[in-house]
N, CA, C and O of each residue as an XYZ file, in Angstrom:
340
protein
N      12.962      3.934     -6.113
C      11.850      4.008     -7.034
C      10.615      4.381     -6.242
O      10.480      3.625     -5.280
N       9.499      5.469     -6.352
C       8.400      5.833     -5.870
C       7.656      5.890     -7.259
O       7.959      6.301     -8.379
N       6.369      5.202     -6.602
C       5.298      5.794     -7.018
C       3.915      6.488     -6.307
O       3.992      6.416     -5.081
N       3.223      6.852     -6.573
C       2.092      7.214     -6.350
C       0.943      7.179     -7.006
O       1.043      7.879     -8.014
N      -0.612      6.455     -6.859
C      -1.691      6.295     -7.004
C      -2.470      6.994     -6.074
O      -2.049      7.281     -4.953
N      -3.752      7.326     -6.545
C      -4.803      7.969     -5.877
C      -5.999      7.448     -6.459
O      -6.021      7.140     -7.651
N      -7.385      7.274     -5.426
C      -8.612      6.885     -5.594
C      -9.516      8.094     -5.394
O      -9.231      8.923     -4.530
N     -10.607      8.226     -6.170
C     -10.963      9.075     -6.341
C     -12.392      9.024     -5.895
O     -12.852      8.790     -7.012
N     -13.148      9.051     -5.341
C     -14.467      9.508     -4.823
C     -15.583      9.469     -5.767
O     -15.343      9.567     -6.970
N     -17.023      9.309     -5.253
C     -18.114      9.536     -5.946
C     -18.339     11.073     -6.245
O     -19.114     11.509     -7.096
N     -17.405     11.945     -5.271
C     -17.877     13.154     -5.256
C     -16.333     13.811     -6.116
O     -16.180     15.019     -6.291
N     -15.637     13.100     -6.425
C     -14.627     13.804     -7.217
C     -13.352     13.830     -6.563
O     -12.289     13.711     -7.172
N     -13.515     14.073     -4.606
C     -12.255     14.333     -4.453
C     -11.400     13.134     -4.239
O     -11.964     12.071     -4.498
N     -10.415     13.075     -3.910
C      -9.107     12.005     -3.338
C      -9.391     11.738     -1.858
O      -9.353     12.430     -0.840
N      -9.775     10.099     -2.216
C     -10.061     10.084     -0.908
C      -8.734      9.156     -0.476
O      -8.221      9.780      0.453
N      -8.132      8.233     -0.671
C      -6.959      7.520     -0.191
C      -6.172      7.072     -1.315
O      -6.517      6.648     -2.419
N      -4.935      7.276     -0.744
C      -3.389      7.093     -1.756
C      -2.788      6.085     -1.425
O      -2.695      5.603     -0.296
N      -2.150      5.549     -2.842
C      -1.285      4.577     -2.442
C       0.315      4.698     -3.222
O       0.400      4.992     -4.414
N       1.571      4.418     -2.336
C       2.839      4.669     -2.863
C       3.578      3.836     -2.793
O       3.635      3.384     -1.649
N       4.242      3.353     -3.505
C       5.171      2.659     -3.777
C       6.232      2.554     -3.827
O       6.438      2.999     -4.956
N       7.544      2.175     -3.290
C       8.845      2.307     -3.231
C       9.485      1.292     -2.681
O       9.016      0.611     -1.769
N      11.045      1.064     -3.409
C      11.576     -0.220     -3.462
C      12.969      0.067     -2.883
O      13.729      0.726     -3.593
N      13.381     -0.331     -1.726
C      14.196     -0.226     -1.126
C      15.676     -1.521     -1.441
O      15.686     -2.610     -0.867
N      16.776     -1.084     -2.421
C      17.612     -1.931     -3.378
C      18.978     -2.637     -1.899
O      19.686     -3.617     -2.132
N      19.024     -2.004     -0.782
C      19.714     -2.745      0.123
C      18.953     -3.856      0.415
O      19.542     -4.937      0.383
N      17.575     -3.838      0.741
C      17.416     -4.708      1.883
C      16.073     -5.827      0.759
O      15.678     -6.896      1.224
N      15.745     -5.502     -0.158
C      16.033     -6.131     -1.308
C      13.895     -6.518     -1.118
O      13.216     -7.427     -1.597
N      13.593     -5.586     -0.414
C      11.897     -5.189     -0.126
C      11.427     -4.236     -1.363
O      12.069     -3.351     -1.929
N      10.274     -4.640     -1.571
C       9.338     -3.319     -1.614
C       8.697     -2.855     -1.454
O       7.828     -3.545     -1.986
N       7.997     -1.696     -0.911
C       7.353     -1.275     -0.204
C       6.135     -0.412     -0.735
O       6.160      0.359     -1.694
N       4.989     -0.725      0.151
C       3.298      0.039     -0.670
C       3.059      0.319      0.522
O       3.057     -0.391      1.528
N       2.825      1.543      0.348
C       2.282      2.783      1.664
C       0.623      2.899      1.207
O       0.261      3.438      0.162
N      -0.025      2.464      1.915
C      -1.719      2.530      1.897
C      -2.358      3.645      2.591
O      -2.952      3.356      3.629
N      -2.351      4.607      2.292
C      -3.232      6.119      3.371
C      -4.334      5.811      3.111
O      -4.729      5.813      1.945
N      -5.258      5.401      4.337
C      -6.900      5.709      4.001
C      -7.482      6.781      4.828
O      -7.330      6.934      6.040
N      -8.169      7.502      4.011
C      -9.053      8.672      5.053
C     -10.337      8.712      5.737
O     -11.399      8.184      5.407
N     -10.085      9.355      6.643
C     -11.093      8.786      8.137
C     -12.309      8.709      7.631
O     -12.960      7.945      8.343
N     -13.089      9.215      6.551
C     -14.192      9.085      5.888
C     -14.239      7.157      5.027
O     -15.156      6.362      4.819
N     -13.370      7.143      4.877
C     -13.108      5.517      4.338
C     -13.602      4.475      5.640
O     -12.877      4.731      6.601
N     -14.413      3.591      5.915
C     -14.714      2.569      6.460
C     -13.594      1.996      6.766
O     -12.626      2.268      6.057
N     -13.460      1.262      7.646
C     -12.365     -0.284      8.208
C     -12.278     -1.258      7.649
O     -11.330     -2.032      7.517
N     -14.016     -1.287      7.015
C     -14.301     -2.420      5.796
C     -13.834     -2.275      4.760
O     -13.431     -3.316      4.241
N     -13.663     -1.048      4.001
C     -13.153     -1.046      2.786
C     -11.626     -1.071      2.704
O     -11.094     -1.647      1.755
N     -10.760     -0.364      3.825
C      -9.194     -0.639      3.967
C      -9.174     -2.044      4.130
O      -8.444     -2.651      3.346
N      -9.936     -2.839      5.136
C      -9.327     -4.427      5.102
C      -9.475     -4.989      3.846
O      -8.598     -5.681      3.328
N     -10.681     -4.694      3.260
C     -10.725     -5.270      1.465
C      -9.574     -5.072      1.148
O      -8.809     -5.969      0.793
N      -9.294     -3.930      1.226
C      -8.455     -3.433      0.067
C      -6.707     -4.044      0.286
O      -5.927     -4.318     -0.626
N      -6.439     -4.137      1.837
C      -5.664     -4.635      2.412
C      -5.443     -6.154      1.803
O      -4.348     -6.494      1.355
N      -6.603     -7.046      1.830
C      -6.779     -7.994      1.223
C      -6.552     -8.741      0.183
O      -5.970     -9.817      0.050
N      -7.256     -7.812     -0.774
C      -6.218     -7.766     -2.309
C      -5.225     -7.822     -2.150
O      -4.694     -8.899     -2.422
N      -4.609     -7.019     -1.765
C      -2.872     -6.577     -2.317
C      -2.561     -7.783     -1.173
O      -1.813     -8.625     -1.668
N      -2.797     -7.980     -0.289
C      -2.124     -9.279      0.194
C      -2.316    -10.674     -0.391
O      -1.428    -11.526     -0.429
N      -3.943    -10.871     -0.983
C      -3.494    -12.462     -1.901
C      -3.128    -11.807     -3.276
O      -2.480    -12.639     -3.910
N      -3.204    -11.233     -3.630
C      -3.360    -10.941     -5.311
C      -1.567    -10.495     -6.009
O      -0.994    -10.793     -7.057
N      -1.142     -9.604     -4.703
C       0.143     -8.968     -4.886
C       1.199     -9.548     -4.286
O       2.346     -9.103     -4.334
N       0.694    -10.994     -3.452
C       1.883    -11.196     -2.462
C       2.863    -10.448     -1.437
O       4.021    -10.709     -1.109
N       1.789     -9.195     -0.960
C       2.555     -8.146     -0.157
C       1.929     -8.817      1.153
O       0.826     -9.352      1.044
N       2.721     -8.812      2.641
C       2.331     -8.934      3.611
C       2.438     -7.291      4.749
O       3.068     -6.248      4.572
N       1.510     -7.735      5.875
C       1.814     -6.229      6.096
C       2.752     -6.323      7.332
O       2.748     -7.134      8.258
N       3.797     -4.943      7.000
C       4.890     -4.760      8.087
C       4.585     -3.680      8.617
O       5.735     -3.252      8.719
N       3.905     -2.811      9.080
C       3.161     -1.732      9.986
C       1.926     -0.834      9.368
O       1.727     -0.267      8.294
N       1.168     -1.004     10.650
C       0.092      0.088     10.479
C      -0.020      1.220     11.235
O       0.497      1.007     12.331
N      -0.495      2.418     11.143
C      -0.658      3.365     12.295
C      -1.911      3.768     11.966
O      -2.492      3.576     10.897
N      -2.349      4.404     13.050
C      -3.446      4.825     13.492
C      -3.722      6.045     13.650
O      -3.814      6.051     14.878
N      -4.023      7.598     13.182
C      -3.232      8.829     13.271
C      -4.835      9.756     14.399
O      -5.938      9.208     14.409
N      -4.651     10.768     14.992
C      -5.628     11.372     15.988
C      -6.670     11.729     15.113
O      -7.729     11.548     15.713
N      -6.877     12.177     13.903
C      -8.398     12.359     12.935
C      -8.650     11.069     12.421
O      -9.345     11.049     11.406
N      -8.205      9.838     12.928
C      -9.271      8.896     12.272
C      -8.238      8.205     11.056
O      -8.448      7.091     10.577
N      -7.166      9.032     10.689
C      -6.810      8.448      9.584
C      -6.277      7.263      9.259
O      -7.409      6.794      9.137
N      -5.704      6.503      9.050
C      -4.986      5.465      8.813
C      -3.486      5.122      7.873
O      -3.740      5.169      6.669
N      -2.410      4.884      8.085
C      -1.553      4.545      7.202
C      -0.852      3.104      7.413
O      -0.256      2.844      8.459
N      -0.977      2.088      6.231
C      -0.706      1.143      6.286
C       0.865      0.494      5.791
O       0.650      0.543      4.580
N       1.865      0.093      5.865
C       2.907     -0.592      4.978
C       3.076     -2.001      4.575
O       3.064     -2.976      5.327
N       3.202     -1.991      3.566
C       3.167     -3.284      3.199
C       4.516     -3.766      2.273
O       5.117     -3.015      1.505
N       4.783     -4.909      2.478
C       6.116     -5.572      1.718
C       6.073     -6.535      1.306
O       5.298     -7.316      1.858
N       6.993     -7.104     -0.068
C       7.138     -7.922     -0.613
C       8.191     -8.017     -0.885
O       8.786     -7.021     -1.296
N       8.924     -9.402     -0.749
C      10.735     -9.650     -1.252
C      10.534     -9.399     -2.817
O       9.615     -9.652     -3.595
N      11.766     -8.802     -2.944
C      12.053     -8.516     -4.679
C      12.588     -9.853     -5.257
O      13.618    -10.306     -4.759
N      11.919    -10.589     -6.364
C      12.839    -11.528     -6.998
C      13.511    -11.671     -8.042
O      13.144    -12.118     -9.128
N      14.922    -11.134     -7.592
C      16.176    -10.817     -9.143
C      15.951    -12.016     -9.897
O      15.908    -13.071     -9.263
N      15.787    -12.037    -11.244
C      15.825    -12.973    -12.409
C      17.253    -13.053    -13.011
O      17.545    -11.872    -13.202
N      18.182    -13.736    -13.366
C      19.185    -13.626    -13.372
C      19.222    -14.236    -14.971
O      18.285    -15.028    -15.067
N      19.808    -14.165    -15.971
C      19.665    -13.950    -17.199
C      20.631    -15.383    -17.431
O      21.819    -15.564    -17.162
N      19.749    -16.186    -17.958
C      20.880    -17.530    -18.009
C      21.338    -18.040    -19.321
O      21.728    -19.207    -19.269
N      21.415    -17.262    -20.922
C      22.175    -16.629    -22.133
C      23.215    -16.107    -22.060
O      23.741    -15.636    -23.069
């Protein structure tokens, strides 16, 4: 399962994406955070923030890319509900 979100700027364009995908072996799912080098440190840790108390995602890697950019991963265990009718 993927998704994709995008934030959009005062000036219109896309400034950082976020994607989503749920990996059914290992029973994770996964939110890919791109922020662009124009984005602050302050506003990725906010934002980092949220989705860690709000979403219950913790983070399992970040990188650091040569223009400044940033890409973050984040995970959360999936919890099967099991139908008890």
């Amino acid at each position: 399962m993927r998704e994709e979100f995008g934030r959009r700027t005062p000036s219109g364009g896309q400034d950082a994406s976020v994607r989503r995908e749920r990996d059914y072996a290992r029973q994770y799912e996964y939110l890919v955070l791109t922020v662009s080098p124009r984005e602050s440190l302050h506003e990725a840790r906010q934002r980092l923030v949220e989705h860690a108390e709000y979403g219950k995602w913790e983070l399992q890697r970040s990188r650091l890319y040569i223009g400044g950019g940033r890409q973050f991963w984040l995970r959360r265990k999936v919890l099967r509900v099991e139908r008890t009718v």
